[in-house]
Structure formats: structure tokens, C-alpha cells
mmCIF file of the N, C-alpha and C atoms, coordinates in Angstrom:
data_MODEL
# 
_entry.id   MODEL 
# 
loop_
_atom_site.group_PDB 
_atom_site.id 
_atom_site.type_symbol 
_atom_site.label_atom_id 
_atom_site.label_alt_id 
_atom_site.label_comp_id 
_atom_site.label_asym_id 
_atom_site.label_entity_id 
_atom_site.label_seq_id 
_atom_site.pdbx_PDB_ins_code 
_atom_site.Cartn_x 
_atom_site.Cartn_y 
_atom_site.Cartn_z 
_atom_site.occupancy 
_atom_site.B_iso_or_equiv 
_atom_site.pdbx_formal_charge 
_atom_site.auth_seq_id 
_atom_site.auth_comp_id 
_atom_site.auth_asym_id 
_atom_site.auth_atom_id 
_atom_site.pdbx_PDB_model_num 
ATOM 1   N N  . UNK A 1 1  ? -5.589  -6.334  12.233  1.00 0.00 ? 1  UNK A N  1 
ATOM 2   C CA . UNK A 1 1  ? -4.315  -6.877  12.636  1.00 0.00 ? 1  UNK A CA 1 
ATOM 3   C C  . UNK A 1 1  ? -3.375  -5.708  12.930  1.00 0.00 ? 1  UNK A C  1 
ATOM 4   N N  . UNK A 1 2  ? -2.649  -5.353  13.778  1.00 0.00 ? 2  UNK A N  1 
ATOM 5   C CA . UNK A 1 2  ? -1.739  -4.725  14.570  1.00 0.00 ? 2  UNK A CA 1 
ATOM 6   C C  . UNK A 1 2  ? 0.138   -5.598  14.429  1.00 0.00 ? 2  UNK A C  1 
ATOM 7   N N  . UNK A 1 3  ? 0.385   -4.577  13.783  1.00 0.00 ? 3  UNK A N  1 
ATOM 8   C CA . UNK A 1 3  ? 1.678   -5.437  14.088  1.00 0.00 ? 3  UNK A CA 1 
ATOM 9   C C  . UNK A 1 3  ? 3.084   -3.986  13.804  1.00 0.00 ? 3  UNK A C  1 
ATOM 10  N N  . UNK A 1 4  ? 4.213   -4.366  14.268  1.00 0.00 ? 4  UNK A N  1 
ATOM 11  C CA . UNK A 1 4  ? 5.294   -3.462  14.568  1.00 0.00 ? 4  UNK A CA 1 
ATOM 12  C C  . UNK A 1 4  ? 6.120   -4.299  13.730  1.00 0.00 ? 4  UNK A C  1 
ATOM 13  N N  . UNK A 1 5  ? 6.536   -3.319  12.922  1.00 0.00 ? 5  UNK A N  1 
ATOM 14  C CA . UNK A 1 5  ? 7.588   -3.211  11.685  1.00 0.00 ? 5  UNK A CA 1 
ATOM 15  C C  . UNK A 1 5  ? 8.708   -2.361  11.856  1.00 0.00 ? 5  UNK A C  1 
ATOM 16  N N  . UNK A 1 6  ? 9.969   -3.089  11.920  1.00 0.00 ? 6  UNK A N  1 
ATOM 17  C CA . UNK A 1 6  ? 11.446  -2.308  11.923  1.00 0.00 ? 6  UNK A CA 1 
ATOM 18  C C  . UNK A 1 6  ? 11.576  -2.396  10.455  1.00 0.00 ? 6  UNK A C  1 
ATOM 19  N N  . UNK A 1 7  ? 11.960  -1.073  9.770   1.00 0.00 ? 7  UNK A N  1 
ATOM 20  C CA . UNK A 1 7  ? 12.316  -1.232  8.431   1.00 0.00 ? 7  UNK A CA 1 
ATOM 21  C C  . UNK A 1 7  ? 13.724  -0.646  8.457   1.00 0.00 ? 7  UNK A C  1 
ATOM 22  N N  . UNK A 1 8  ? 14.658  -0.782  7.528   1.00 0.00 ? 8  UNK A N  1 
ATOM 23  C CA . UNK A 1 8  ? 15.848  -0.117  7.806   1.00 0.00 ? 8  UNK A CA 1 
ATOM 24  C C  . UNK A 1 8  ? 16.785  -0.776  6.102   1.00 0.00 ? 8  UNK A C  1 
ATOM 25  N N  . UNK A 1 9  ? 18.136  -0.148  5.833   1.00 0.00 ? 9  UNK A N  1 
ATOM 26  C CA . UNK A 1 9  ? 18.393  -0.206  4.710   1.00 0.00 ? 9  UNK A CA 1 
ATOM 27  C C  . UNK A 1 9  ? 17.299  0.588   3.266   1.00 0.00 ? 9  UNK A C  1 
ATOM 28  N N  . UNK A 1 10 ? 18.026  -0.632  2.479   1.00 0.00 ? 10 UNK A N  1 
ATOM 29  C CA . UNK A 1 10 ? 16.370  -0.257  0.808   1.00 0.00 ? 10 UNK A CA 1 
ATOM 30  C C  . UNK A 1 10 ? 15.001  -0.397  1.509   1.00 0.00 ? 10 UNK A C  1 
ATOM 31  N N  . UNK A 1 11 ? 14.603  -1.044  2.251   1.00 0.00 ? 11 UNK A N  1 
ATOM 32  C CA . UNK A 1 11 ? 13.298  -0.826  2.430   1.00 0.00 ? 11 UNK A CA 1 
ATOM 33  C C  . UNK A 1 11 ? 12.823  0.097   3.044   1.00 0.00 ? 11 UNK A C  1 
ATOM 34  N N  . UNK A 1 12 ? 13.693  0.866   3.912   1.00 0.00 ? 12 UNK A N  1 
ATOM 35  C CA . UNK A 1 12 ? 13.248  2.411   4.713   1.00 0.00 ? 12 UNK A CA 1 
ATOM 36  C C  . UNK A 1 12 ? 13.239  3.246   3.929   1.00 0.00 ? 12 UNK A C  1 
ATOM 37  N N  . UNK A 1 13 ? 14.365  2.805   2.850   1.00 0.00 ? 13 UNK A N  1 
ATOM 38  C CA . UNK A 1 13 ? 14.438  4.227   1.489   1.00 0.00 ? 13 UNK A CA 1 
ATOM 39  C C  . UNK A 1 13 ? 13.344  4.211   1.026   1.00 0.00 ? 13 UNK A C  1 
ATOM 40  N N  . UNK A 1 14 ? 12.867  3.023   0.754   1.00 0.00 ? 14 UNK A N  1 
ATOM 41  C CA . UNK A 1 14 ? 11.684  2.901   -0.393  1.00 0.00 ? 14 UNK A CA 1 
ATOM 42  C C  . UNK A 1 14 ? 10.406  3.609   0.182   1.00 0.00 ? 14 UNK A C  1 
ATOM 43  N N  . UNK A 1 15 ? 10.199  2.914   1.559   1.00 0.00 ? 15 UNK A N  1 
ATOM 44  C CA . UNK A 1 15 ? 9.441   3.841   2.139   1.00 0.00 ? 15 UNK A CA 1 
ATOM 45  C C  . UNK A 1 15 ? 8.991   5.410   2.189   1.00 0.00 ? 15 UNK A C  1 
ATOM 46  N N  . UNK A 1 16 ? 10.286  6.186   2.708   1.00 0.00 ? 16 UNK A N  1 
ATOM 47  C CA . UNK A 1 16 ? 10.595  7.456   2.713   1.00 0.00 ? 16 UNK A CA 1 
ATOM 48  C C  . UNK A 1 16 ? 10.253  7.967   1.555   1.00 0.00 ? 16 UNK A C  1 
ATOM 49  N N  . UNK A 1 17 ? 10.853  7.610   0.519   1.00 0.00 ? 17 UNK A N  1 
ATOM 50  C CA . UNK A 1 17 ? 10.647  7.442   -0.896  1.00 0.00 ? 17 UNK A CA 1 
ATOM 51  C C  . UNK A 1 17 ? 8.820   8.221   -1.748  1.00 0.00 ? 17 UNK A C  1 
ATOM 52  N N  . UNK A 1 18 ? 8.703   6.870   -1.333  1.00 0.00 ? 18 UNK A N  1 
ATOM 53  C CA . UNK A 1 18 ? 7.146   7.083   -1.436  1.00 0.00 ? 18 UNK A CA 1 
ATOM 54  C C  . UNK A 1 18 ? 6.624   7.819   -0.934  1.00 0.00 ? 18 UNK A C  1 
ATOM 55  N N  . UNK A 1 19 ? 6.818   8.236   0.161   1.00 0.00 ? 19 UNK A N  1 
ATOM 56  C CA . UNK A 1 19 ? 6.287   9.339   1.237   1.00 0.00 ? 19 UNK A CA 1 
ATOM 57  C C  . UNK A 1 19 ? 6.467   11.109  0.430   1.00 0.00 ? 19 UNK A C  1 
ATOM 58  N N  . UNK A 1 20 ? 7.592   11.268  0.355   1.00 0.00 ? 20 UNK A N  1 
ATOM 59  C CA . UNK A 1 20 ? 8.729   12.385  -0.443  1.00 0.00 ? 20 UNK A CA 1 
ATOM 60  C C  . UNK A 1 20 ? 8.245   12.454  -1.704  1.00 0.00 ? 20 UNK A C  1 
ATOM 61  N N  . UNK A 1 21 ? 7.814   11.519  -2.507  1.00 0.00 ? 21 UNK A N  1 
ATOM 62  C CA . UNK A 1 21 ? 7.058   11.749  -3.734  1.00 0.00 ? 21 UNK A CA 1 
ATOM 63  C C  . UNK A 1 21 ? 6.002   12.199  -3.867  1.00 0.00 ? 21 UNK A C  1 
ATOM 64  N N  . UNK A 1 22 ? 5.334   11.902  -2.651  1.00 0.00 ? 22 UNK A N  1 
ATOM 65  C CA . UNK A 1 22 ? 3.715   11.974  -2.830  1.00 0.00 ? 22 UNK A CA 1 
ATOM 66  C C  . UNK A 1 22 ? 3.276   10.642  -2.963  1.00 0.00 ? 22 UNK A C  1 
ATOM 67  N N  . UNK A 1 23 ? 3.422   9.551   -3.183  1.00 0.00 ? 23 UNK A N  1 
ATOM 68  C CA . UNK A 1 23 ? 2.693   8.296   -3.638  1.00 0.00 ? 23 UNK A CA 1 
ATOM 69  C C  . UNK A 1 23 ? 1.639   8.057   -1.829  1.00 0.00 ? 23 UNK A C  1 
ATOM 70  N N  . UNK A 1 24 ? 2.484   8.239   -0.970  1.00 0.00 ? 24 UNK A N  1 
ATOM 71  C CA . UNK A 1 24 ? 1.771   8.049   0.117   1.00 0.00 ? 24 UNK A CA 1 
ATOM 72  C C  . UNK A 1 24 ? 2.023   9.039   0.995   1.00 0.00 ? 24 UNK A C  1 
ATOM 73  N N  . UNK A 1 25 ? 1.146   9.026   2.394   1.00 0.00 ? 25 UNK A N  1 
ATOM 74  C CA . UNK A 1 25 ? 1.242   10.139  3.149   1.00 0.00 ? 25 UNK A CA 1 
ATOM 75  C C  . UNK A 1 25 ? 1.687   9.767   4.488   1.00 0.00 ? 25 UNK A C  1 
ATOM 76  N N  . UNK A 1 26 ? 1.848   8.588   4.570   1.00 0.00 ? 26 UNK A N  1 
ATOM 77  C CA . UNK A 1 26 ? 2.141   7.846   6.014   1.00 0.00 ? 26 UNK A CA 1 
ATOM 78  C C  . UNK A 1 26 ? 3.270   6.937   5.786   1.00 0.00 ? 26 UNK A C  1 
ATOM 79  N N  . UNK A 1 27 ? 3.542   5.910   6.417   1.00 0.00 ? 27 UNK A N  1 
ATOM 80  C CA . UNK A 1 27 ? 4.594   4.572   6.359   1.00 0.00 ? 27 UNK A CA 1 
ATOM 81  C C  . UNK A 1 27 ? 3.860   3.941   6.537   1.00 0.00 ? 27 UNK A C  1 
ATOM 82  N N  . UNK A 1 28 ? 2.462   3.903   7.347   1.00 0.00 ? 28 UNK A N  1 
ATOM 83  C CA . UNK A 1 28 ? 1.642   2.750   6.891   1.00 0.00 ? 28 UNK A CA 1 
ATOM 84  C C  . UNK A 1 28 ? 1.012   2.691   5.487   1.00 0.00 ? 28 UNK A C  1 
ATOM 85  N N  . UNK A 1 29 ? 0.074   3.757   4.873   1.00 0.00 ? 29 UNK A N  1 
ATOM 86  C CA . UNK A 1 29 ? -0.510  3.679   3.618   1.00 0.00 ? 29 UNK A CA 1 
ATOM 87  C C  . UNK A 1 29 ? 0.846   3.303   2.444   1.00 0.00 ? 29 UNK A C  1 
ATOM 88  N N  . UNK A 1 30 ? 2.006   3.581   2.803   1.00 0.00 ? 30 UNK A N  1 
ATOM 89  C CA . UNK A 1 30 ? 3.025   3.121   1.808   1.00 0.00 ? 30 UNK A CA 1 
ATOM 90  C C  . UNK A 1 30 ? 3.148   1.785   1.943   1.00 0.00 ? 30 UNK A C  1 
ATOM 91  N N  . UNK A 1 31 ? 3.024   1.233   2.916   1.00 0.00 ? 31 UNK A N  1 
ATOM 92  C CA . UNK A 1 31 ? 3.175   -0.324  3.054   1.00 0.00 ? 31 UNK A CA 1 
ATOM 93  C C  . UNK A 1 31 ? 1.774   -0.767  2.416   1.00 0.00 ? 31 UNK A C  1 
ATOM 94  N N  . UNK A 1 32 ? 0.640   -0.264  2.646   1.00 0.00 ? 32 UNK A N  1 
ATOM 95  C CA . UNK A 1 32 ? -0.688  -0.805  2.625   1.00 0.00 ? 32 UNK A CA 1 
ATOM 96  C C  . UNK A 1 32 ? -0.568  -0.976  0.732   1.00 0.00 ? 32 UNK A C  1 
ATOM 97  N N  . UNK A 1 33 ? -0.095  0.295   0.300   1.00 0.00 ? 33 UNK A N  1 
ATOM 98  C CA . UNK A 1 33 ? -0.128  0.107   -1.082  1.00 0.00 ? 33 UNK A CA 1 
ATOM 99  C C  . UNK A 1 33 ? 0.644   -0.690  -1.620  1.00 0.00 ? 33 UNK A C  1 
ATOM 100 N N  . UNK A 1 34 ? 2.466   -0.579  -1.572  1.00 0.00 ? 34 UNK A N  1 
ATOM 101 C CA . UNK A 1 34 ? 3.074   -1.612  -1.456  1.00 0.00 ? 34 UNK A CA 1 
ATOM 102 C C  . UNK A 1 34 ? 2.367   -2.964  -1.899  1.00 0.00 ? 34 UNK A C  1 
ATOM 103 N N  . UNK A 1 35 ? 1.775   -3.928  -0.328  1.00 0.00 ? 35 UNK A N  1 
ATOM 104 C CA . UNK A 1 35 ? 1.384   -4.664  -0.116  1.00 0.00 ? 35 UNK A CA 1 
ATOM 105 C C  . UNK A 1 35 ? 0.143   -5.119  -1.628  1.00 0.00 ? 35 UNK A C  1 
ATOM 106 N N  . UNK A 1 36 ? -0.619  -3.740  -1.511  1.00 0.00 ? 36 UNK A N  1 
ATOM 107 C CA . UNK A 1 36 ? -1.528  -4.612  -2.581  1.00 0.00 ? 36 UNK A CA 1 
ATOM 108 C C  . UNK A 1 36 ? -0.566  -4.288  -3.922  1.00 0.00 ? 36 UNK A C  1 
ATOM 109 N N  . UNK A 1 37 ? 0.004   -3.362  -4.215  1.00 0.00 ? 37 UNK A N  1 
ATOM 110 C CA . UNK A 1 37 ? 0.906   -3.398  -5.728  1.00 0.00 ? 37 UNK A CA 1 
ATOM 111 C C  . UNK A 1 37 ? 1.902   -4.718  -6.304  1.00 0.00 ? 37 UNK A C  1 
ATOM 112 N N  . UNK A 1 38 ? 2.456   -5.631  -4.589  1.00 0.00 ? 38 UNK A N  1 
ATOM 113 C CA . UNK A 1 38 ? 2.774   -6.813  -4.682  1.00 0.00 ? 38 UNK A CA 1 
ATOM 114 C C  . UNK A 1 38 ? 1.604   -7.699  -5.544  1.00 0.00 ? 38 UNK A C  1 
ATOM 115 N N  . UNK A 1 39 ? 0.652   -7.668  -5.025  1.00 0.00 ? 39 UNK A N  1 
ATOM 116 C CA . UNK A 1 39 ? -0.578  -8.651  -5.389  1.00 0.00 ? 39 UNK A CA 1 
ATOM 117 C C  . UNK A 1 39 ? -0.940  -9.065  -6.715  1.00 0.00 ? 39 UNK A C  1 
ATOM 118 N N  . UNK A 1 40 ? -1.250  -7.362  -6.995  1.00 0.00 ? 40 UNK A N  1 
ATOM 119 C CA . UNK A 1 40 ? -1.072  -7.001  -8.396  1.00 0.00 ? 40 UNK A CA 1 
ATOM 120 C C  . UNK A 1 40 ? -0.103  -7.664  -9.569  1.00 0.00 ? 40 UNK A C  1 
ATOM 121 N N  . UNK A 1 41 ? 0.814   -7.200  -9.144  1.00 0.00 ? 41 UNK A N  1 
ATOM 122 C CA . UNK A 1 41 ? 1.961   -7.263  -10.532 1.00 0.00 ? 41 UNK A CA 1 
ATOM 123 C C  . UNK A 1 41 ? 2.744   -8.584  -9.816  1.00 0.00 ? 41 UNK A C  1 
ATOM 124 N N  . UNK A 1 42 ? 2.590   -9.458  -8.908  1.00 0.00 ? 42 UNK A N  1 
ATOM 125 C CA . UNK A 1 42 ? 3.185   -10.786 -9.058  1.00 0.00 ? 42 UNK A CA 1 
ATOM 126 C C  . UNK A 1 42 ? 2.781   -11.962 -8.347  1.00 0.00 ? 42 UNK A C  1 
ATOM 127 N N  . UNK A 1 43 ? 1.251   -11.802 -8.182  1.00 0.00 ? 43 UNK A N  1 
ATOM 128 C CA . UNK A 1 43 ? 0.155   -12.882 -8.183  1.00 0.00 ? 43 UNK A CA 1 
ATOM 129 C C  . UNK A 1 43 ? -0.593  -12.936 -9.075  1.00 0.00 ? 43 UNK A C  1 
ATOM 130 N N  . UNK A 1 44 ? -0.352  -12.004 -9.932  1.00 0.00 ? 44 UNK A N  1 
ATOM 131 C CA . UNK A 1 44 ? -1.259  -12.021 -11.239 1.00 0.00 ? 44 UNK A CA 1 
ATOM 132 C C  . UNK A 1 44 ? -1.720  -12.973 -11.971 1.00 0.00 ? 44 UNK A C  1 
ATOM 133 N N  . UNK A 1 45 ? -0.644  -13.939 -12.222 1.00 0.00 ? 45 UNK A N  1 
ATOM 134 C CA . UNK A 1 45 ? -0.480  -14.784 -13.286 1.00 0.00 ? 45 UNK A CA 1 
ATOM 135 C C  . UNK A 1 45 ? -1.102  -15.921 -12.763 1.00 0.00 ? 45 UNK A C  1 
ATOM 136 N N  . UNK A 1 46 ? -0.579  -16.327 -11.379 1.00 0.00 ? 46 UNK A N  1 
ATOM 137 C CA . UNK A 1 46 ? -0.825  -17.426 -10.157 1.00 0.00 ? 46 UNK A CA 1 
ATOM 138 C C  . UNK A 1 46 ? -2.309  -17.087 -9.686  1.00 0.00 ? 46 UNK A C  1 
ATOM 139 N N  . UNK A 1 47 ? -2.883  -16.122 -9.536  1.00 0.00 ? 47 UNK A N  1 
ATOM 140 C CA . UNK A 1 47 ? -3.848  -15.824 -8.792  1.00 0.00 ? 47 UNK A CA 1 
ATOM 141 C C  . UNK A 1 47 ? -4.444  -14.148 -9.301  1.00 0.00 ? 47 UNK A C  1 
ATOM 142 N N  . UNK A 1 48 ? -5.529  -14.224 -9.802  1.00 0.00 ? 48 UNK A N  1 
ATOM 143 C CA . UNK A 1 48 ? -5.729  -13.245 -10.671 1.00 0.00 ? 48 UNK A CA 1 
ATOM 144 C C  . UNK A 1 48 ? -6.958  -12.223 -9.479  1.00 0.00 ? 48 UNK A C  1 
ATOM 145 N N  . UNK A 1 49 ? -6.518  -10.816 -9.540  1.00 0.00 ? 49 UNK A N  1 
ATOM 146 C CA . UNK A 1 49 ? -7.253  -10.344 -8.386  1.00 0.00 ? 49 UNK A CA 1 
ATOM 147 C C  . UNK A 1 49 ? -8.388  -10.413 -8.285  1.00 0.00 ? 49 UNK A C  1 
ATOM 148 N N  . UNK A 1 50 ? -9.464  -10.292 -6.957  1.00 0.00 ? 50 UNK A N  1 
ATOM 149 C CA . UNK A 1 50 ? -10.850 -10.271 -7.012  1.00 0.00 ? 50 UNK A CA 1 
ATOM 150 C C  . UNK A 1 50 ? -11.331 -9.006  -7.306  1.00 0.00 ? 50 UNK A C  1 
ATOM 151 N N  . UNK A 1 51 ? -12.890 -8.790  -7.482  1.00 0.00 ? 51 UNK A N  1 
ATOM 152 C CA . UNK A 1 51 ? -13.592 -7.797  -7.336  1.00 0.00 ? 51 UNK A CA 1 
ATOM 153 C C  . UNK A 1 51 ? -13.314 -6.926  -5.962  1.00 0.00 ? 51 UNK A C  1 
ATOM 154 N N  . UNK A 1 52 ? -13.175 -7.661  -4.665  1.00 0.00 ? 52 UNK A N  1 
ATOM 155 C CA . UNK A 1 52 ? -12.670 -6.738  -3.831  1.00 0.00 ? 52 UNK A CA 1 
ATOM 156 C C  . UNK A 1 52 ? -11.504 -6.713  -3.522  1.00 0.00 ? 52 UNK A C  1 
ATOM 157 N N  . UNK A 1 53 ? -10.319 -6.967  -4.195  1.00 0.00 ? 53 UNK A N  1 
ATOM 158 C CA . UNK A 1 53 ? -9.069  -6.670  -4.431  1.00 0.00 ? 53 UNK A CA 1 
ATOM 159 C C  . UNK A 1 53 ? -8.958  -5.350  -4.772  1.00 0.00 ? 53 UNK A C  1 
ATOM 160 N N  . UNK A 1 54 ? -9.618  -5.610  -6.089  1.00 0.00 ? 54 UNK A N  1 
ATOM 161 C CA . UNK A 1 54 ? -9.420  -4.308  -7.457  1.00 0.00 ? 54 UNK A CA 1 
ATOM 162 C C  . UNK A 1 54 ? -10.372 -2.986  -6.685  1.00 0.00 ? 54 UNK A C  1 
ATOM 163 N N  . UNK A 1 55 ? -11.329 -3.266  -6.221  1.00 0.00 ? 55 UNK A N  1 
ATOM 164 C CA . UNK A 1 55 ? -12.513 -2.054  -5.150  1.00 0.00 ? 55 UNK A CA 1 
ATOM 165 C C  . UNK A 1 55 ? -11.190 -1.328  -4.204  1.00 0.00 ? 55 UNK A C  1 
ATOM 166 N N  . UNK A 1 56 ? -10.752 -2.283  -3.452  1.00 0.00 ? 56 UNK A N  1 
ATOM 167 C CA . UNK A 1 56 ? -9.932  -2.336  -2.037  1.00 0.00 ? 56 UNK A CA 1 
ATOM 168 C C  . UNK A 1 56 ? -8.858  -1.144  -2.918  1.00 0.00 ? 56 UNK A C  1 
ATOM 169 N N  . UNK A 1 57 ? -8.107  -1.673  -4.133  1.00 0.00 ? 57 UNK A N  1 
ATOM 170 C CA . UNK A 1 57 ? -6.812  -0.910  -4.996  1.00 0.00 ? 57 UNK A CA 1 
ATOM 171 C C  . UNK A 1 57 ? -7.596  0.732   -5.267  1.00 0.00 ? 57 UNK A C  1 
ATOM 172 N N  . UNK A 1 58 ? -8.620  0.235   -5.754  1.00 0.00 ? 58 UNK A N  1 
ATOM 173 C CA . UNK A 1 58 ? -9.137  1.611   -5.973  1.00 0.00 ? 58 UNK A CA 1 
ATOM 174 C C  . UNK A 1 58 ? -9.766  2.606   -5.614  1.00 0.00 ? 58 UNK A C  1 
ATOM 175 N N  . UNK A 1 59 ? -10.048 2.193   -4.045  1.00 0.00 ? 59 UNK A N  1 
ATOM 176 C CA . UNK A 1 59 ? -10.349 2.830   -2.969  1.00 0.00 ? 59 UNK A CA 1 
ATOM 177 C C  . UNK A 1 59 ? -9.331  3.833   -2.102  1.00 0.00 ? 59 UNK A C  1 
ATOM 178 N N  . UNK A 1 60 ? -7.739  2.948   -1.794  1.00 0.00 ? 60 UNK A N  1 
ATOM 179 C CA . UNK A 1 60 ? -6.356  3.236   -1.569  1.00 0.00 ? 60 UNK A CA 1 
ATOM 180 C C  . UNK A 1 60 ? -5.947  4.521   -2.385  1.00 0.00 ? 60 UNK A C  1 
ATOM 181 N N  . UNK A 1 61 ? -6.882  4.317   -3.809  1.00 0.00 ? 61 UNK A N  1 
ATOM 182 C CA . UNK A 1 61 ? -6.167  5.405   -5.219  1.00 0.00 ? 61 UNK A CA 1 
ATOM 183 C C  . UNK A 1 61 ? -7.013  6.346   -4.325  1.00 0.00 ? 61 UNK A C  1 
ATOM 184 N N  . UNK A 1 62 ? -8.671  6.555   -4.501  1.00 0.00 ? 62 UNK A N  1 
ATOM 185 C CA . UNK A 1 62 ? -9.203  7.633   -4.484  1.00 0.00 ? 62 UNK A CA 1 
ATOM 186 C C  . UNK A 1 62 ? -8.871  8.653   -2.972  1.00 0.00 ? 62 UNK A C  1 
ATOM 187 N N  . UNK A 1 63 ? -8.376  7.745   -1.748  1.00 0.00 ? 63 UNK A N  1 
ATOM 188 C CA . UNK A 1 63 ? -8.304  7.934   -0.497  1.00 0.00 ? 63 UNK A CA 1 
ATOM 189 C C  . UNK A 1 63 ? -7.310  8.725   -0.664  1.00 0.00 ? 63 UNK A C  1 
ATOM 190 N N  . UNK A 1 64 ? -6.166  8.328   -1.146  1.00 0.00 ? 64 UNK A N  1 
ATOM 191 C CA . UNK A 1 64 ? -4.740  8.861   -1.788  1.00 0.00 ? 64 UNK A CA 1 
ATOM 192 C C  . UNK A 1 64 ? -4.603  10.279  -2.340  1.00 0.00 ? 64 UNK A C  1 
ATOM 193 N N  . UNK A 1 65 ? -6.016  10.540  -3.148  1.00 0.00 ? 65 UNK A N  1 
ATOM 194 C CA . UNK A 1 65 ? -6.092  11.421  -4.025  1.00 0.00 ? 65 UNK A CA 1 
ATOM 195 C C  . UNK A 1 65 ? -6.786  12.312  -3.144  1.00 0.00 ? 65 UNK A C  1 
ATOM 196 N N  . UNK A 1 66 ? -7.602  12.509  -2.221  1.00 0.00 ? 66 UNK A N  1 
ATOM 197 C CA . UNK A 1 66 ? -8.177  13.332  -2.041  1.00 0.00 ? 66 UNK A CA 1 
ATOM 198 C C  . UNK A 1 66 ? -7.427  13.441  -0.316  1.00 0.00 ? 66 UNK A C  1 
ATOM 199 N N  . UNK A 1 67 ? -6.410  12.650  -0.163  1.00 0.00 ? 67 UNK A N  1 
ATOM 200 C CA . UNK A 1 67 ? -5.627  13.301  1.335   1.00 0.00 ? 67 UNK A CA 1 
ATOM 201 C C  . UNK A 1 67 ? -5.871  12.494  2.459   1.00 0.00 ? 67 UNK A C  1 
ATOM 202 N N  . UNK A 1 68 ? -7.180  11.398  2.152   1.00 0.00 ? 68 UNK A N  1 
ATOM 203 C CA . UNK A 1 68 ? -7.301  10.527  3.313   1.00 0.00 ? 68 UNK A CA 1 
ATOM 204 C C  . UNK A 1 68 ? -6.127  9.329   3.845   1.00 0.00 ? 68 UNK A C  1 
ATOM 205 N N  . UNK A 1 69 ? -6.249  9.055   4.619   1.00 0.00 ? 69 UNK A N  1 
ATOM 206 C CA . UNK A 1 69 ? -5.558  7.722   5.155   1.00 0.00 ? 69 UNK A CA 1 
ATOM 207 C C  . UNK A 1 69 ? -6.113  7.150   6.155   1.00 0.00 ? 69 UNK A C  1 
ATOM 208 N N  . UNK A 1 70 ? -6.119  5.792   5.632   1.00 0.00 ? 70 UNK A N  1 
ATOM 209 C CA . UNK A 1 70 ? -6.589  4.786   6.308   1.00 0.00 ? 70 UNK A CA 1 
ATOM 210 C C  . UNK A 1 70 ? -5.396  3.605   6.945   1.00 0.00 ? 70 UNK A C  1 
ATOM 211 N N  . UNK A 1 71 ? -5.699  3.236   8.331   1.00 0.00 ? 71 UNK A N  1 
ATOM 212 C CA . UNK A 1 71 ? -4.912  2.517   8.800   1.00 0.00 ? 71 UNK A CA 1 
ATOM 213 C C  . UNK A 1 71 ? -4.857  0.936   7.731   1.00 0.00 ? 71 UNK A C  1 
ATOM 214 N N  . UNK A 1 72 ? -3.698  0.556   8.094   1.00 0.00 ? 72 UNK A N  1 
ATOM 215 C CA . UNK A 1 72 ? -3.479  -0.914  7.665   1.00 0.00 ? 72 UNK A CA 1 
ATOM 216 C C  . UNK A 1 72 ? -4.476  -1.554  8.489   1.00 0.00 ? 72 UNK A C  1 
ATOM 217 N N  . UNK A 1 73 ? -5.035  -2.094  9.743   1.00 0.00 ? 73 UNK A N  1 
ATOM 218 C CA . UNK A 1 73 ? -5.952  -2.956  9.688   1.00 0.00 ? 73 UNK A CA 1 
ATOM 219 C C  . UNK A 1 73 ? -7.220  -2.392  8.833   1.00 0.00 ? 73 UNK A C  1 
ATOM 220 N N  . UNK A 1 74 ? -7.548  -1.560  8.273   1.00 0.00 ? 74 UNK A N  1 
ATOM 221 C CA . UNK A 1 74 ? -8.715  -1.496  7.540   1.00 0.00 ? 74 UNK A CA 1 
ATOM 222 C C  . UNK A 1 74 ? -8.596  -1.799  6.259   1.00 0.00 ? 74 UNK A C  1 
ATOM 223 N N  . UNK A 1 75 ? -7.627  -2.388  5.804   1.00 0.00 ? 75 UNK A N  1 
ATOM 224 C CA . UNK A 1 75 ? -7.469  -2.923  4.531   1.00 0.00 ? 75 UNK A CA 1 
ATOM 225 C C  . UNK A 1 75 ? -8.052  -4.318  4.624   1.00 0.00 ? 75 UNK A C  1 
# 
């Protein structure tokens, strides 16, 4: 999936943010993580993650860690 995102205000900070910390290396992998850290901590309760949720989360970590990035449609 392909799609164009205007971010602007708290959510550009947050972005940038993440970027400036280190948590991510792009504005997409910050969204990509984002996106699954939503999943995580507030579908939890409602919907408890899968095996390839938790693979997918910990794939994002190791990719993260060693400098890779992967586009958002490959999530």
C-alpha cells in the first residue's frame, strides 16, 4: 500500500522526534513503528497480538538495530 501523508503540528514533532533520537531512521520506519507500538499497547486488551505481529515487532527492532530500513508497504 502506497499512500501520502501530510503531518504537521505534534505529530511532525513526534516524528522528527523519533528520528533525532535514534528510535528511527526515516519518517516512514517512525510511522511503521508507531503504527505497530499503537497495536501493542492499545489493542492489547481488545485484541491480543499474533505470532506474526510480535515476528513483524521484532523484526522492525532487529532492522532498527543493525541500520536497515524497510519501506511501509513491507510491513
Amino acid at each position: 500500500m502506497n499512500i501520502n501523508l501530510k503531518l504537521s503540528g505534534v505529530a511532525e514533532a513526534i516524528i522528527e522526534e523519533m528520528i533525532a533520537k535514534g528510535y528511527a531512521t526515516s519518517k516512514t520506519e517512525a510511522i511503521r513503528i508507531s503504527i505497530l507500538d499503537y497495536k501493542q499497547h492499545h489493542m492489547g486488551k481488545e485484541e491480543e497480538m499474533t505470532k506474526d505481529d510480535l515476528k513483524d515487532l521484532k523484526q522492525a527492532i532487529k532492522e532498527y538495530k543493525t541500520g536497515k530500513t524497510i519501506s511501509l508497504e513491507d510491513v
